[in-house]
C-alpha positions in Angstrom: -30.2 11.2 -46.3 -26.6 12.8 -46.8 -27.7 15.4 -44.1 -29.0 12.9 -41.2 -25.8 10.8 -42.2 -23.9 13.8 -41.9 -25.8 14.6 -38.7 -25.2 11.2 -37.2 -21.7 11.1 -37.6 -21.3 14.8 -35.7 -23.1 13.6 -32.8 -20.8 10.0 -33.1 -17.9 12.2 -32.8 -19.0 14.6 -29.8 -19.4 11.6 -27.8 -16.4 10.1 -28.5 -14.1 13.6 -27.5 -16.8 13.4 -24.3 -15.8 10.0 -23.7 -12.2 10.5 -24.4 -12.0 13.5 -22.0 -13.5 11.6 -19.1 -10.9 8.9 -19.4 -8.5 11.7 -19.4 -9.6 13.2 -16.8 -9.5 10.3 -14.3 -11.7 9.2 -11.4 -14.3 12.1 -10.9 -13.2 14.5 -8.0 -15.5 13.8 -4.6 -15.6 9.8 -5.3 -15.2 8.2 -1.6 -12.1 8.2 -0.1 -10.0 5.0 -0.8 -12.3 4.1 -4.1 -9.0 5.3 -6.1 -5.1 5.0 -4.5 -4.4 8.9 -6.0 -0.9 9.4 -4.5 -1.3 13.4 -3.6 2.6 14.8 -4.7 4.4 16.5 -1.5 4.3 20.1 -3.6 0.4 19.6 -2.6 0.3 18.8 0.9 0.1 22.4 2.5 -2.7 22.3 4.6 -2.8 18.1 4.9 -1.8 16.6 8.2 0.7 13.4 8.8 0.8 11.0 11.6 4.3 10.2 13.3 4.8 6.5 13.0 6.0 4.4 15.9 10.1 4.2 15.6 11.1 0.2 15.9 12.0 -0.6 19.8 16.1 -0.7 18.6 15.6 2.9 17.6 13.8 4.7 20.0 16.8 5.9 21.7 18.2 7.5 19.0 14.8 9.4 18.0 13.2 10.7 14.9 15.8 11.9 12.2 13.8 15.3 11.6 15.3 19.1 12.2 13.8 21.0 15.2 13.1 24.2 13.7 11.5 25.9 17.3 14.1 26.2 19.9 13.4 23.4 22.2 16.1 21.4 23.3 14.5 19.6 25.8 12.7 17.8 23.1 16.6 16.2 22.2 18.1 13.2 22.0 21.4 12.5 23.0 22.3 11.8 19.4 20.5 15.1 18.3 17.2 13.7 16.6 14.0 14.4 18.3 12.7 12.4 21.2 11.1 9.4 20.4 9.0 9.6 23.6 7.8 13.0 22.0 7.1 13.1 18.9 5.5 9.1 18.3 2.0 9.2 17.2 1.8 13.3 17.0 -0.4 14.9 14.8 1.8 17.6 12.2 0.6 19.8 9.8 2.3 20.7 7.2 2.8 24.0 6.7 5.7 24.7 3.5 7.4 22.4 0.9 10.3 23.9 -0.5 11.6 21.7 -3.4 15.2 21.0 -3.4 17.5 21.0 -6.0 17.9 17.5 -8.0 20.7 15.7 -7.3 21.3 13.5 -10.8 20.6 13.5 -14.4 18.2 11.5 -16.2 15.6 11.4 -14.7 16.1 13.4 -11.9 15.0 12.4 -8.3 13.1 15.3 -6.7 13.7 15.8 -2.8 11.7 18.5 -0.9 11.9 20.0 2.5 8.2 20.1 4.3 7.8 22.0 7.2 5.4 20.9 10.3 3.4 22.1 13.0 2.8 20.4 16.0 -0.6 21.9 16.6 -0.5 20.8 20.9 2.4 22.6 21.6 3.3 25.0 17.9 6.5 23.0 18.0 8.1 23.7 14.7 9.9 20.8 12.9 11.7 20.0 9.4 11.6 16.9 7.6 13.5 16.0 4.2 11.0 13.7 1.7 13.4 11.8 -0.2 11.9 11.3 -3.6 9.0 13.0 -2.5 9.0 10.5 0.3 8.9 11.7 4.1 10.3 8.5 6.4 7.8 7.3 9.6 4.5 9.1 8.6 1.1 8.1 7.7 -1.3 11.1 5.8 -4.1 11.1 9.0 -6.9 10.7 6.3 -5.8 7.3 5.4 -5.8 6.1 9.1 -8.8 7.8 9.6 -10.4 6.3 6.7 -9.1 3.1 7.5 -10.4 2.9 10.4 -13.4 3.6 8.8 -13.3 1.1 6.3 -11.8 -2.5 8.3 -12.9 -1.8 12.4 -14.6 -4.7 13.5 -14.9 -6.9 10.0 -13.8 -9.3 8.3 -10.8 -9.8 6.2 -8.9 -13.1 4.4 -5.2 -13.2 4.2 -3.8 -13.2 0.7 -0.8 -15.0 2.5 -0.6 -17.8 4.0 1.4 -16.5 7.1 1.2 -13.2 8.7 2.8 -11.7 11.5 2.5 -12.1 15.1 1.0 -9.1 16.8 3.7 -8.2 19.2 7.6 -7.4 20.0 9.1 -10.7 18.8 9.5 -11.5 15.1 7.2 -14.5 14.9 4.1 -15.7 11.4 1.0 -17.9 12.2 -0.2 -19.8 9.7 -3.6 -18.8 8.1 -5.5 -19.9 5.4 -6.4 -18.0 1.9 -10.3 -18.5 2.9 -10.0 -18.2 6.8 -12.1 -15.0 8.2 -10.0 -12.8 10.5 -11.9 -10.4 12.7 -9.7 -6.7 12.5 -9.4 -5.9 16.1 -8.1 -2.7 15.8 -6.5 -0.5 12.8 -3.4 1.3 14.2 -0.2 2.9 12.9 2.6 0.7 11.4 6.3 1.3 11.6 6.8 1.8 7.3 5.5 4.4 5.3 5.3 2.0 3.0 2.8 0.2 4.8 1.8 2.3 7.4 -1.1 1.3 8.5 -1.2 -1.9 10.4 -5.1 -4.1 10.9 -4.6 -6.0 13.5 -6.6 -9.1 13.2 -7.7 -12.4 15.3 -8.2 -16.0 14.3 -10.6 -18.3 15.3 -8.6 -20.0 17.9 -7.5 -15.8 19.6 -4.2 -16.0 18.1 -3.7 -12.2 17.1 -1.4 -11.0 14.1 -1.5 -8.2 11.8 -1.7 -7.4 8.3 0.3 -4.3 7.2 -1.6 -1.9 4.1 -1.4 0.9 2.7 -4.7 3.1 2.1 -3.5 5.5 -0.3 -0.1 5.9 -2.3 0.2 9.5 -0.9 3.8 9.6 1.0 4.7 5.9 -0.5 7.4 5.0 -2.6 6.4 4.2 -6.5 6.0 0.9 -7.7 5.7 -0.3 -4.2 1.5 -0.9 -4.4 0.3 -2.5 -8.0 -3.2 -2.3 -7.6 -5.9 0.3 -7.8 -6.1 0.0 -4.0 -3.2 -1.0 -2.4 -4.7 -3.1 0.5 -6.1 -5.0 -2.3 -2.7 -6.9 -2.9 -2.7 -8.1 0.6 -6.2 -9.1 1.7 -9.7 -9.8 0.2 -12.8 -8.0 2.0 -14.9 -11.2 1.3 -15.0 -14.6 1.4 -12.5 -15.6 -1.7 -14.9 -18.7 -2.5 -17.5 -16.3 -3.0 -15.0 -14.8 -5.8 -13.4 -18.2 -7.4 -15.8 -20.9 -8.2 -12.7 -23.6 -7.4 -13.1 -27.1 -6.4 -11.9 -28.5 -3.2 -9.0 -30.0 -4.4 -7.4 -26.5 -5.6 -8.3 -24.8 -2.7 -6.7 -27.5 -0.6 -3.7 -26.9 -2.8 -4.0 -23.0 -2.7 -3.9 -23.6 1.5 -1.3 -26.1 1.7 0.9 -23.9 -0.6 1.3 -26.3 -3.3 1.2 -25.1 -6.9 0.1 -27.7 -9.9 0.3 -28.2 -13.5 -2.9 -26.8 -14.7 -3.1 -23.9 -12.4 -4.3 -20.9 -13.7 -1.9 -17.5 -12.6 -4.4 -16.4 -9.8 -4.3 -19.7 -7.9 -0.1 -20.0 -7.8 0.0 -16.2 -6.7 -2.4 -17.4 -3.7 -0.1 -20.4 -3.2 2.9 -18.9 -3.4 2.7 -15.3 -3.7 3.7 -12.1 -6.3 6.7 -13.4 -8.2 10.0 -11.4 -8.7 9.5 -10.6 -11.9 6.9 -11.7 -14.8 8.3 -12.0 -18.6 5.8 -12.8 -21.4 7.2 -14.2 -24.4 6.1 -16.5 -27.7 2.4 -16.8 -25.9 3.5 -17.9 -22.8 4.0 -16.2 -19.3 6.8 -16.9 -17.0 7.1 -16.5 -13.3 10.5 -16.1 -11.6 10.6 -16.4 -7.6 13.6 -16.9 -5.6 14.0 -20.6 -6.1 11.6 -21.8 -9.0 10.4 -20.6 -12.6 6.9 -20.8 -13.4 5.6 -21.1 -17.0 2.2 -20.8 -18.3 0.4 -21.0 -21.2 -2.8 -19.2 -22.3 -4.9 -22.3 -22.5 -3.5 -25.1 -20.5 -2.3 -22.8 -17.6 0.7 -23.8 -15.8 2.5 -26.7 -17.5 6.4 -26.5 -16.5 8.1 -25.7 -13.1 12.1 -25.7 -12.9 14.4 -25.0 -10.0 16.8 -22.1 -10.4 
């Protein structure tokens, strides 16, 4: 008996260091693109290829802050950038990252130069990736992919405004559970979000929702969920999801929070909060003009005005 004990508890214990190992190791390597937001560091990106972003109509004058490595100075600006009417939505490969040296103590922000090649023309250009950040680019997987992914379907809002689709700043009003048809999938203006879906309602008005398909080439902390678009939109029907009367959901839409709501319904109402503190059991909610409390069982119970 000692020796099938004995046996039993080897065999416990080799599954355990198996099990341990794969949590370790992370998402297992060929899983589909976009199942996991892996942020790929700019000391890896030899070999990928980046999308110029579109510069905001104010800036395109003044062209895209990079170094032109390949003597070309037709391809300059007045102000000595690169020309805007050149290098929007071109295709670079990167070629060399060089890491530069950190510029402060504790904990040190890491900057890198990465080198490109403009595969139309072999147009040679520099770009500085501040915090391992490179300004107006978009890795072309995740547009690719995202493409892929939202072309032609259905999405719902997470907000209960978005943007108008064109040159003047300008929301419509949508609601949490109202299907909007993706139109096209383009890039954005932010490498932050740099990836814009640009969606339709029911009645042709045409907005966009800004994502992000990977955290490669975005700034930390900026996406909290495994995949960033999640934040932003749901790819099904939220009452499919949320088994919520009629009554909260009219709230949820009319962007009303009430006592008794649980945490998932006010961040559809009124979106992510500043900043969340949990304290004595309870949870509390700070946004720019109100503090939300909540307790584990009876939900939200206290708003106050700041």
């Amino acid at each position: 008996m000692a020796l099938v004990a004995k046996k039993w508890f080897a065999g416990l214990t080799a599954l355990l260091v198996l099990l341990v190992a794969a949590a370790v190791a992370g998402p297992v390597a060929g899983a589909p693109p976009g199942q996991e937001a892996a942020a790929i560091p700019a000391e890896q990106w030899v070999g990928k290829v980046f999308v110029v972003l579109p510069l905001e109509r104010g800036k395109k004058a003044e062209g895209y802050a990079f170094t032109l490595v390949t003597e070309r100075p037709d391809l300059l600006a007045a102000s000595g950038n690169i020309r805007a009417d050149w290098l929007e939505g071109k295709r670079l490969e990167v070629t060399a990252v060089k890491r530069l040296p950190a510029y402060q103590e504790g904990p040190p922000i890491i900057d890198y130069e990465v080198i490109f090649r403009e595969a139309g023309s072999g147009v040679i250009v520099a770009a500085k990736a501040s915090g391992g950040q490179v300004a107006q680019m978009v890795p072309a997987e995740d547009l690719t992919e995202a493409q892929k992914r939202f072309a032609g379907k259905a999405v719902f809002s997470k907000r209960l405004a978005i943007p108008i689709f064109q040159e003047e700043p300008g929301t419509i009003k949508v609601k949490i559970n109202e299907p909007l048809k993706v139109e096209d999938v383009i890039a954005g203006i932010s490498a932050n979000e740099p990836i814009w879906l640009v969606v339709s309602t029911a009645d042709k008005s045409k907005g966009y929702i800004a994502i992000a398909y990977s955290l490669t080439n975005v700034q930390p902390g900026i996406w909290m969920t495994a995949r960033p678009w999640e934040a932003v939109l749901f790819e099904e029907d939220p009452r499919t999801l949320y088994a919520w009367d009629e009554q909260t959901w009219a709230a949820i839409n009319d962007g009303v929070a009430k006592p008794g709501m649980v945490p998932d319904q006010v961040r559809l109402a009124w979106g992510e909060p500043l900043n969340v503190i949990r304290a004595d059991g309870e949870e509390i909610w700070y946004y720019p003009d109100k503090i939300v409390k909540f307790h584990p069982m009876a939900g939200l119970f206290l708003i106050q005005s700041r």
